[in-house]
C-alpha positions as CSV (number, residue, x, y, z in Angstrom):
1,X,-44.7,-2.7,-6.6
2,X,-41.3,-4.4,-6.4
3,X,-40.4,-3.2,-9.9
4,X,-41.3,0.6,-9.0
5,X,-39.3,-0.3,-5.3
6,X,-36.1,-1.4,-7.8
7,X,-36.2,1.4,-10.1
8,X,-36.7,3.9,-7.6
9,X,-33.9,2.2,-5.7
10,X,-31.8,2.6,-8.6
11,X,-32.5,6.0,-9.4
12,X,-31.7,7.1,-5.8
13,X,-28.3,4.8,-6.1
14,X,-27.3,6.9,-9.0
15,X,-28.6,10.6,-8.1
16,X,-25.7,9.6,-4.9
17,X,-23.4,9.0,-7.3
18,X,-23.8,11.6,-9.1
19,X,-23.8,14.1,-5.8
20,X,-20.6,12.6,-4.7
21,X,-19.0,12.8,-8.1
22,X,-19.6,16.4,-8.3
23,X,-18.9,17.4,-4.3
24,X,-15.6,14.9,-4.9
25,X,-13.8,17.5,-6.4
26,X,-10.6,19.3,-6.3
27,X,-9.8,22.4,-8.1
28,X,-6.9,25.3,-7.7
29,X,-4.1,26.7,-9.8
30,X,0.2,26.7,-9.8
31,X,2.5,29.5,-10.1
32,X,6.3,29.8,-10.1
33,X,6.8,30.2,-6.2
34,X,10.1,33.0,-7.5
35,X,8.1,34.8,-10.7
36,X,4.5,34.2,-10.0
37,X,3.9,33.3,-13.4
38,X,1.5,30.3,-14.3
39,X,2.9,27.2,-14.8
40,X,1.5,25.1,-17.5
41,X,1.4,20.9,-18.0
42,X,2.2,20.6,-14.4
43,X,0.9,17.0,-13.2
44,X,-1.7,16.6,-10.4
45,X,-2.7,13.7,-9.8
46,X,-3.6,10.9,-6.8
47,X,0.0,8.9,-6.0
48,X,-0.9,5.0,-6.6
49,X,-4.0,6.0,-8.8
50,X,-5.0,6.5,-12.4
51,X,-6.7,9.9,-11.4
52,X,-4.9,13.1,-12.5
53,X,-4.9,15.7,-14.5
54,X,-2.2,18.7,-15.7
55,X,-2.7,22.5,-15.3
56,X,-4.1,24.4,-18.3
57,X,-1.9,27.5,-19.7
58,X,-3.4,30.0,-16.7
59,X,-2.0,27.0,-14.4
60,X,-5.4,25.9,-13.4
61,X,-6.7,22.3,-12.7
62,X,-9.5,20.4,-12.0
63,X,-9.2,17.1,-10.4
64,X,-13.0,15.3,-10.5
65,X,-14.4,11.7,-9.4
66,X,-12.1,11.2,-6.8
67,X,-13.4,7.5,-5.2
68,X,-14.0,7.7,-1.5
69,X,-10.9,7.1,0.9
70,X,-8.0,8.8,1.9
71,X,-4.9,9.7,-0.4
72,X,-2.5,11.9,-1.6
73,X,-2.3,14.7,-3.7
74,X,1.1,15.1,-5.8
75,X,2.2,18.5,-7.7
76,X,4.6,17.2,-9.9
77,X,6.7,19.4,-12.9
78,X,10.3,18.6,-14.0
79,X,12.7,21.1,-12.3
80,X,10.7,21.7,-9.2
81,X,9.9,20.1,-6.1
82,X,6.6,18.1,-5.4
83,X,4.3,18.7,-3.5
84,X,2.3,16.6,-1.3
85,X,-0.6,16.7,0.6
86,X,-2.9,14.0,2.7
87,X,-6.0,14.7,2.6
88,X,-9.7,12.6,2.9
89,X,-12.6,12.2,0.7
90,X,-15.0,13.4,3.4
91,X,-13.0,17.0,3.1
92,X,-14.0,17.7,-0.2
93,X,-14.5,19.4,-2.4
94,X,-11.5,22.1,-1.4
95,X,-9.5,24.7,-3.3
96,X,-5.6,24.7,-3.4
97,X,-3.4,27.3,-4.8
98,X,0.1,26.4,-4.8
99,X,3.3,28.6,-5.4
100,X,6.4,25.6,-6.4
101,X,10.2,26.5,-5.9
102,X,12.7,25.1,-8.3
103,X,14.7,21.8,-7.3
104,X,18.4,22.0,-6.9
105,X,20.2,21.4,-10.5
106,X,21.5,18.1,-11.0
107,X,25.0,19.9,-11.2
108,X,24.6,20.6,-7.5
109,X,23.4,17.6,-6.5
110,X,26.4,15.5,-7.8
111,X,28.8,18.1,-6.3
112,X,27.2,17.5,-2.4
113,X,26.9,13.9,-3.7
114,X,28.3,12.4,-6.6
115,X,27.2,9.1,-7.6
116,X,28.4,6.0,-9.5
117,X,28.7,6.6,-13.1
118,X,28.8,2.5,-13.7
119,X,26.2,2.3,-11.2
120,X,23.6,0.5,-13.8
121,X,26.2,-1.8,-15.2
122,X,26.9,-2.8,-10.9
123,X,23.2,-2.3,-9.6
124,X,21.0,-2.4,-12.6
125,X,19.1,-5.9,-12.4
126,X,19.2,-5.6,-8.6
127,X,17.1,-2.5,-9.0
128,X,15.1,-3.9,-11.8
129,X,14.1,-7.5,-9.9
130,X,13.4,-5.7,-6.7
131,X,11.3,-2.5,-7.9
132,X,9.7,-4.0,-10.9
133,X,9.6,-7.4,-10.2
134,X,10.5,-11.3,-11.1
135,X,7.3,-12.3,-11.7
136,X,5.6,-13.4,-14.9
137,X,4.0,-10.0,-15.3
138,X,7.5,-8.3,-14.6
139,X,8.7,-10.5,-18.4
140,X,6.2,-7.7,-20.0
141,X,7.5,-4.6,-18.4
142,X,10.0,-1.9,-19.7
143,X,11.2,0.7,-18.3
144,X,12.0,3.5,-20.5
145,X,14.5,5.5,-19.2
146,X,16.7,3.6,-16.7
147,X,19.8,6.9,-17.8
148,X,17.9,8.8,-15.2
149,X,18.6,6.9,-12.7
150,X,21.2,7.6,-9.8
151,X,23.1,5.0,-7.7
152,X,24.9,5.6,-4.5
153,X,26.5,2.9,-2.5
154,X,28.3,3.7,0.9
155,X,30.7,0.8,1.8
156,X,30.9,1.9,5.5
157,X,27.2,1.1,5.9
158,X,27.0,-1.5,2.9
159,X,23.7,0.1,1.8
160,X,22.4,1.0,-1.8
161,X,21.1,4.1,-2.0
162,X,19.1,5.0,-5.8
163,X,17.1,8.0,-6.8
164,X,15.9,9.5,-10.2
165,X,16.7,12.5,-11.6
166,X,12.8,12.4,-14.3
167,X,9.9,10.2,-13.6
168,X,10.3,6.8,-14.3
169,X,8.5,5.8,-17.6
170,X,7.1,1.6,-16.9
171,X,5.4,0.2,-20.0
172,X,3.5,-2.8,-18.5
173,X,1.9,-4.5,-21.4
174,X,1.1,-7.5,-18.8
175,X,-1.7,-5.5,-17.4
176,X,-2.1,-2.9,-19.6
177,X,-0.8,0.3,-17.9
178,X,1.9,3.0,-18.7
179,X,3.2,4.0,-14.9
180,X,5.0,7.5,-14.6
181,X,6.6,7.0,-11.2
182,X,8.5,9.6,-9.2
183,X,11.0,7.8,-7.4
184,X,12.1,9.6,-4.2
185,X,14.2,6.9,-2.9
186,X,15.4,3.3,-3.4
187,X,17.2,1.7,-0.4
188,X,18.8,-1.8,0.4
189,X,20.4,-2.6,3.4
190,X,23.0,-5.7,2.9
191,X,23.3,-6.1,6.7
192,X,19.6,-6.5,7.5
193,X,18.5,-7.8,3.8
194,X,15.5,-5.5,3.9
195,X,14.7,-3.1,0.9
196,X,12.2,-0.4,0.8
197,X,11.4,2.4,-2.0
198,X,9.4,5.5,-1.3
199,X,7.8,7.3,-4.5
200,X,4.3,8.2,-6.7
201,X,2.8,6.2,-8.6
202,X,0.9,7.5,-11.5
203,X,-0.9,4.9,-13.8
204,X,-2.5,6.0,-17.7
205,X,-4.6,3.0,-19.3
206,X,-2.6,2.0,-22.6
207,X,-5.1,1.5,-25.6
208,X,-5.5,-2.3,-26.4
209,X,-5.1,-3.3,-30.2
210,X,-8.5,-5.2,-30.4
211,X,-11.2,-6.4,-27.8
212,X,-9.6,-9.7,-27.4
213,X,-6.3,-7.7,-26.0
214,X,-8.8,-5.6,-23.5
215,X,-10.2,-8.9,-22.0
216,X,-6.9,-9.9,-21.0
217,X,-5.6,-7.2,-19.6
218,X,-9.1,-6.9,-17.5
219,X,-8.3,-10.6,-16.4
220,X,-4.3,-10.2,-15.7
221,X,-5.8,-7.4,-13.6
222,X,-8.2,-8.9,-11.9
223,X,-5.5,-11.6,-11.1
224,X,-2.4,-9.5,-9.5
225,X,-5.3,-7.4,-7.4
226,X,-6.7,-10.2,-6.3
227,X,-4.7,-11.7,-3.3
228,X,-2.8,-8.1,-3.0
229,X,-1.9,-6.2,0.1
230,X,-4.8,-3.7,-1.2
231,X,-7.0,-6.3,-1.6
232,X,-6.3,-7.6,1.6
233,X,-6.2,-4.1,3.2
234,X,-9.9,-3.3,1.9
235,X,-11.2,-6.5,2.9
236,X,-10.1,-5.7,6.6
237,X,-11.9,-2.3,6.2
238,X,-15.4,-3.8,5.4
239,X,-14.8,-6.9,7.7
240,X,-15.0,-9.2,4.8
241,X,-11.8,-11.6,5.4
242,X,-13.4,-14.7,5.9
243,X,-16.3,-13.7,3.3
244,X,-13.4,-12.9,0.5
245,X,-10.9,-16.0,1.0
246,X,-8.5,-15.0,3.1
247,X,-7.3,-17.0,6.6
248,X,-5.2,-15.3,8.9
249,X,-3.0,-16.0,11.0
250,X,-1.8,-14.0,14.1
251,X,-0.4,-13.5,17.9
252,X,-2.8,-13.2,20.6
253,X,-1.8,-13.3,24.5
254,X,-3.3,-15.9,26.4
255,X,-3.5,-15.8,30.5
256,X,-1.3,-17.9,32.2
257,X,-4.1,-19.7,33.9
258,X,-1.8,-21.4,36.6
259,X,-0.4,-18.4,37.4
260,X,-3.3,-16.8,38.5
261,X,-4.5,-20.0,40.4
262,X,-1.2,-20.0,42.2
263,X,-1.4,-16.3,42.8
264,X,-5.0,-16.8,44.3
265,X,-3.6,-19.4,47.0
266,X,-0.3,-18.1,47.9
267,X,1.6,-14.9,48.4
268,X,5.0,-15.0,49.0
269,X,6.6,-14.2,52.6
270,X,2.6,-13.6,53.3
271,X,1.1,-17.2,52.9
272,X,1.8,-19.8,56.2
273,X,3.5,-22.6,54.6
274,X,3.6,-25.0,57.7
275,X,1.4,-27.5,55.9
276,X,2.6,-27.1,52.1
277,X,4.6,-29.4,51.0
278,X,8.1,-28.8,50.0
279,X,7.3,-30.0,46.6
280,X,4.4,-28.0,46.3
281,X,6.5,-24.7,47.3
282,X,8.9,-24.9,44.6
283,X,6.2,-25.5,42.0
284,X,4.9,-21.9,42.8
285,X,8.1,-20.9,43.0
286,X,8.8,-21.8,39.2
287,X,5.2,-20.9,38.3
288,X,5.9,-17.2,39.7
289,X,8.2,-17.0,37.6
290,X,6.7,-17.2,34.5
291,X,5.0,-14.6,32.5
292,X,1.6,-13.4,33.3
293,X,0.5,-14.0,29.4
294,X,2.1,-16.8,26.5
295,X,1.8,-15.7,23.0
296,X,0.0,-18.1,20.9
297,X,-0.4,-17.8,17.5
298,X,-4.4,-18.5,16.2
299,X,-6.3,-18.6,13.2
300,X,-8.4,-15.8,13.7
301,X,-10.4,-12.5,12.0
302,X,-10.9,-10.9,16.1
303,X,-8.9,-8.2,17.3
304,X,-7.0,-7.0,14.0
305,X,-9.3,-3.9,13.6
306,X,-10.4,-1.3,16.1
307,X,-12.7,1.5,15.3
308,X,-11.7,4.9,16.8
309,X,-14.2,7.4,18.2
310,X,-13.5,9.5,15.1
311,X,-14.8,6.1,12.9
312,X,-11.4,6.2,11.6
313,X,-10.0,1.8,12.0
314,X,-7.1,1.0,13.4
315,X,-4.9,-2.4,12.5
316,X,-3.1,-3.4,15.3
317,X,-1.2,-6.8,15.8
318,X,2.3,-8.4,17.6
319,X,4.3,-10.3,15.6
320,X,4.0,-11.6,12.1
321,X,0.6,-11.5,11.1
322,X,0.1,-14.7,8.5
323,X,-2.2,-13.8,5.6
324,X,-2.9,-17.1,3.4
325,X,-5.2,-16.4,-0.2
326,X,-6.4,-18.8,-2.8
327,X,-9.1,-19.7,-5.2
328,X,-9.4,-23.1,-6.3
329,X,-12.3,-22.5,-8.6
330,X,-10.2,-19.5,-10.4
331,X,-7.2,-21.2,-10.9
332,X,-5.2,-19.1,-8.0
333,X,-3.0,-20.8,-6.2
334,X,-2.5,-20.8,-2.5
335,X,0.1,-18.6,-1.4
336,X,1.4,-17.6,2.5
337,X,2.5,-14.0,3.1
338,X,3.0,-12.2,6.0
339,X,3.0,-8.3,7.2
340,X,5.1,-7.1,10.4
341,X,4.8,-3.5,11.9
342,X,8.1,-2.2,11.6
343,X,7.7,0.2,14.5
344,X,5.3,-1.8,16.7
345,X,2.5,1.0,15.7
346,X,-0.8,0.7,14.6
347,X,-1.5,2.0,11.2
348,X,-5.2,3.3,9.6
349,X,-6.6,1.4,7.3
350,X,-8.7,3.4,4.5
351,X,-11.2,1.6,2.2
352,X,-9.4,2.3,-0.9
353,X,-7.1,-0.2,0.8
354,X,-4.5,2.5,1.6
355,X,-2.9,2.6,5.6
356,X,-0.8,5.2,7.2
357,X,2.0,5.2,7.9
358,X,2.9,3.4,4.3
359,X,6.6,2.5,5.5
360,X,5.2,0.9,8.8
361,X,4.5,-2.3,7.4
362,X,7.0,-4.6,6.8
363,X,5.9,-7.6,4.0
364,X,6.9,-10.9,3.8
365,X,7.1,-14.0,2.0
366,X,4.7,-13.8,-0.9
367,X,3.9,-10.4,-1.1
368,X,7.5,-9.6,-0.9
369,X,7.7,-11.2,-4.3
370,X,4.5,-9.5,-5.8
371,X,4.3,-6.5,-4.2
372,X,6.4,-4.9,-7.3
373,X,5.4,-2.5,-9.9
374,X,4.7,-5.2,-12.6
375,X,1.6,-6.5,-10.2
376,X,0.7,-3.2,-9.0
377,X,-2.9,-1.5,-10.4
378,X,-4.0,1.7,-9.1
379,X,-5.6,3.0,-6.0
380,X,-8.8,3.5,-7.9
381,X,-9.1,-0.2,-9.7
382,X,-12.8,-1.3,-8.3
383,X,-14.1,1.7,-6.5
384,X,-17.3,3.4,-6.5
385,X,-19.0,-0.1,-6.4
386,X,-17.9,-2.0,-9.0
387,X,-17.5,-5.4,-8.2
388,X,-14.2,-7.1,-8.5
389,X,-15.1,-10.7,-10.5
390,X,-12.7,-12.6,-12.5
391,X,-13.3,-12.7,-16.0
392,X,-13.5,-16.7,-17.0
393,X,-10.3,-17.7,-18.8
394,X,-10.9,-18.0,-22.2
395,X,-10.7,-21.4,-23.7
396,X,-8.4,-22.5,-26.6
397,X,-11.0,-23.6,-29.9
């Protein structure tokens, strides 16, 4: 009985999956917004995910098995401006027809704004250790065509500015990916010492030379996602912190207890004070003073995540919010990072590990190291089920 209970369980598992890959669909055409005509090899694909496609030569596309969670669709084609649209897995499948206009030439570009023409020999290695990366993974990567690139630097401001005139081409042989990234906008502030880039990811799985090459790529994946903001991110989702590794640290408010006894026993210019003593007064005097709440910082999972009537979840906190990760028994070191809300918003969390608005959080220590393109892996890396589990380092014969 338990074996027919198991296989009918399974077939049921995978008649669901097979539903949701066929109703997770998207499909539509592109067309020269000025001529109408087709346009052919544009990309569409899912920014931060290894899910795309390109439009056949009638400038149709399908774009199938998208994982469950929220994302964004990117038109992309060389000459014309992306398009970009948010959209959910529960509104599938949908149909989109899109007319794109052309993109200003390059010519005019440089005439409204002209940029450095030594700006790689000034900027180059800034660029490269704070968009790819200075960690070991970062060693492996390359990008290919670093001419595209466009620097701007405003000396009144004493900000860099750096945008791209292709895609980006990123061979990471650490983990195994070719990234096509369209950069939209690189920015460092010297003042402030705060950087932030804006831009789509695409990732394309580069073809291993032999099994053994596979293996580690699967494990140097495995590694960077592990301990990652999206990791961290999906764990909050599915109330799983604790369960997955990770201690937290944040700001909660905590009632000024005294306060509210004092309050309870005297009100001033109301209370008779006849028998208080003096030294007594002027302790409520100070203790009125004070705030109705302290801040305290606390190791806890409670009050991160709110659940909207819509079932959409909501991470709120003040402050820093402290985010330690480590496995001892898979040789990953403890590291501290930290996340602050730029605006003092709350941002969704989807369980893909994405949240909205992506340029409300602020990271900090750790992740502000790793968080680069050479530890990134796509939006898609573990969905539908598949369990993240560290492949066992191999051992040396």
């Amino acid at each position: 009985m338990k074996r027919i209970l198991s296989l009918l369980i399974a077939l049921l598992t995978t008649f669901c999956l097979f539903t949701q890959a066929q109703n997770n669909i998207i499909t539509g055409s592109v067309k020269d917004s000025a001529t109408g005509k087709p346009l052919v090899g544009v990309s569409v694909f899912l920014n931060g995910s290894s899910k795309g496609t390109v439009t056949k030569a009638d400038g149709s596309f399908v774009l199938a098995g998208i994982p469950n969670g929220r994302y964004e669709l990117i038109v992309s084609a060389i000459g014309y401006e992306t398009f970009l649209r948010e959209f959910s897995s529960r509104s599938l499948p949908f149909v989109l027809n899109l007319n794109l206009g052309e993109k200003a030439s390059e010519l005019e570009a440089v005439t409204v704004e002209p940029y450095m023409k030594d700006g790689w020999a000034k900027f180059g290695k800034f660029f490269m250790d704070n968009f790819i990366g200075t960690t070991a993974n970062a060693s492996d990567c390359k990008l290919e065509n670093h001419k595209s690139l466009r620097f701007h630097y405003y000396p009144k401001s004493r900000r860099l500015h750096v945008t791209s005139v292709d895609p980006l081409i990123i061979e990471n042989k650490a983990l195994g990916y070719e990234l096509e990234y369209r950069l939209e906008s690189f920015n460092y502030d010297y003042e402030s010492h705060i950087i932030s880039y804006y831009g789509f990811p695409f990732f394309r799985e580069m073809t291993a030379d032999n099994d053994a090459q596979q293996q580690r790529w699967e494990q140097s994946r495995e590694r960077a996602y592990l301990g990652s903001l999206m990791h961290f991110m999906r764990t909050i989702y599915n109330g799983r912190l604790q369960q997955d590794g990770f201690i937290v640290e944040h700001e909660i408010q905590v009632p000024n207890i005294e306060k509210l006894r004092v309050k309870a026993i005297y009100i001033p210019n109301v209370t008779k004070t006849d028998s208080i003593p003096i030294d007594t007064l002027h302790h409520y005097w100070e203790v009125l003073r004070e705030p109705d709440f302290y801040v305290q910082k606390v190791k806890s999972y409670d009050g991160l995540l709110t659940i909207k009537p819509d079932q959409t979840k909501s991470l709120f906190f003040t402050g820093d919010c402290t985010v330690i990760f480590g496995n001892g028994s898979l040789g990953i070191a403890y590291t501290e990072s930290a996340i602050e809300l730029m605006t003092g918003h709350p941002v969704i969390v989807e369980e893909n590990g994405m949240y909205y608005p992506p340029n409300e959080i602020l990271t900090k220590g750790n992740w502000s190291q790793t968080e680069k393109m050479a530890n990134l892996v796509p939006r898609d890396f573990g969905m539908y089920g598949n369990e993240i589990k560290l492949i066992p380092p191999s051992h040396p014969n």
